[in-house]
C-alpha positions in Angstrom: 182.5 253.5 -39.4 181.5 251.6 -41.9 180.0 248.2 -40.9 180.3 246.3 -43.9 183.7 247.2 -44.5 184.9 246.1 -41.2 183.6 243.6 -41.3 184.9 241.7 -44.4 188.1 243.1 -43.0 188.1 240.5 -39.9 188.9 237.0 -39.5 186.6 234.2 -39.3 187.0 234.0 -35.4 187.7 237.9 -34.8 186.7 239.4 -31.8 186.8 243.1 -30.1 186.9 243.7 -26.3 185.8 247.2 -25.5 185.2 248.2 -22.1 182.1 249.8 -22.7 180.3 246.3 -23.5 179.2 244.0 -21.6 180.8 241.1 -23.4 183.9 241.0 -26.4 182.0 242.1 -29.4 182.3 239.0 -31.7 182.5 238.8 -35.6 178.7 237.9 -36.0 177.9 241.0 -33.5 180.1 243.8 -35.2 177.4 245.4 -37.3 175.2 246.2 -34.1 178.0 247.7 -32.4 179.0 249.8 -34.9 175.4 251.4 -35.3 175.5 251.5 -31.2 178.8 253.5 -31.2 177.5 255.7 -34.0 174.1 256.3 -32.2 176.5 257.0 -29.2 179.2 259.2 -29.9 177.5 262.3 -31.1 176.0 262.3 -28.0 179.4 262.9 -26.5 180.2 265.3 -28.9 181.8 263.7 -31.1 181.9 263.9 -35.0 183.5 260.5 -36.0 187.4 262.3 -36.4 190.1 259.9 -35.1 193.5 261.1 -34.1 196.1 258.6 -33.3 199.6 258.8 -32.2 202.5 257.2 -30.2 201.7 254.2 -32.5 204.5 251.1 -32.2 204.0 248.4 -34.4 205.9 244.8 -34.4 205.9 242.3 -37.7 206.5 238.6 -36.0 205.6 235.2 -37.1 203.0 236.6 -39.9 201.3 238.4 -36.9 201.1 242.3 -37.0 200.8 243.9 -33.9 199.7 247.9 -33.5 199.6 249.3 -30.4 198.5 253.4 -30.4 197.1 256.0 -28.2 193.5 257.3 -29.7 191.4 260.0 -29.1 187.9 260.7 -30.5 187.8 264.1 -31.3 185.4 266.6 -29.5 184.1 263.6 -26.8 185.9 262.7 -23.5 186.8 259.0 -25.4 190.6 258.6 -25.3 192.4 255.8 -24.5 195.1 252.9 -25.7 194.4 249.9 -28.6 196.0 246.8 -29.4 195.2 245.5 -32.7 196.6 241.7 -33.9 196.4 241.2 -37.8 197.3 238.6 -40.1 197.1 237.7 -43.6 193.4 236.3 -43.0 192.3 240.4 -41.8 191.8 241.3 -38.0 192.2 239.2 -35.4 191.4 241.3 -32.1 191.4 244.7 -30.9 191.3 245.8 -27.0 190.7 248.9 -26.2 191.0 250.8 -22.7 189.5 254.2 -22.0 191.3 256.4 -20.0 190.4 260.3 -18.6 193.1 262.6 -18.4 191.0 265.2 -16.5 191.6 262.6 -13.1 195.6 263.9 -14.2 195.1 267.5 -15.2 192.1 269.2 -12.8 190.7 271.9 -14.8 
């Protein structure tokens, strides 16, 4: 979670669409939503541990595409991302957020 290091790890015209903004989080706005979703997840619970699984990944064209299933440990954010790379750093990510517990009643 480290803004500066994400940062110079995108592309000039990088952009992230997470559901839980208003608008795709752009380049120029990363920083500020970094500090928002660390002011926000301990809220939740949550203590910054990733787990990640079911990953598939496809090389084509000088594009790398990673899709995986995430879950932040110890909050009720889970959900699916697609990331696009290439050799000038990130291109995109989606995310969706999805709650099991709508599957599996308690």
């Amino acid at each position: 979670m480290n803004a500066e290091l994400l940062l110079a790890a995108t592309a000039k015209d990088f952009f992230f669409d997470d559901p839980a903004e208003p608008e795709p989080v752009t380049r120029a706005m990363l920083a500020d939503y970094v500090y928002r979703w660390e002011a926000r997840t301990p809220v939740k619970g949550a203590n910054h541990k990733w787990v990640l699984s079911h990953e598939l990944r496809q090389d084509k064209g000088g594009i790398l595409t990673d899709w995986e299933w995430w879950e932040l440990v110890g909050s009720g954010f889970r959900g699916a991302g697609l990331v696009q790379t290439s050799d000038d750093g990130v291109l995109f990510e989606r995310l969706a957020y999805f709650d099991r517990s709508i599957n599996h009643p308690a």
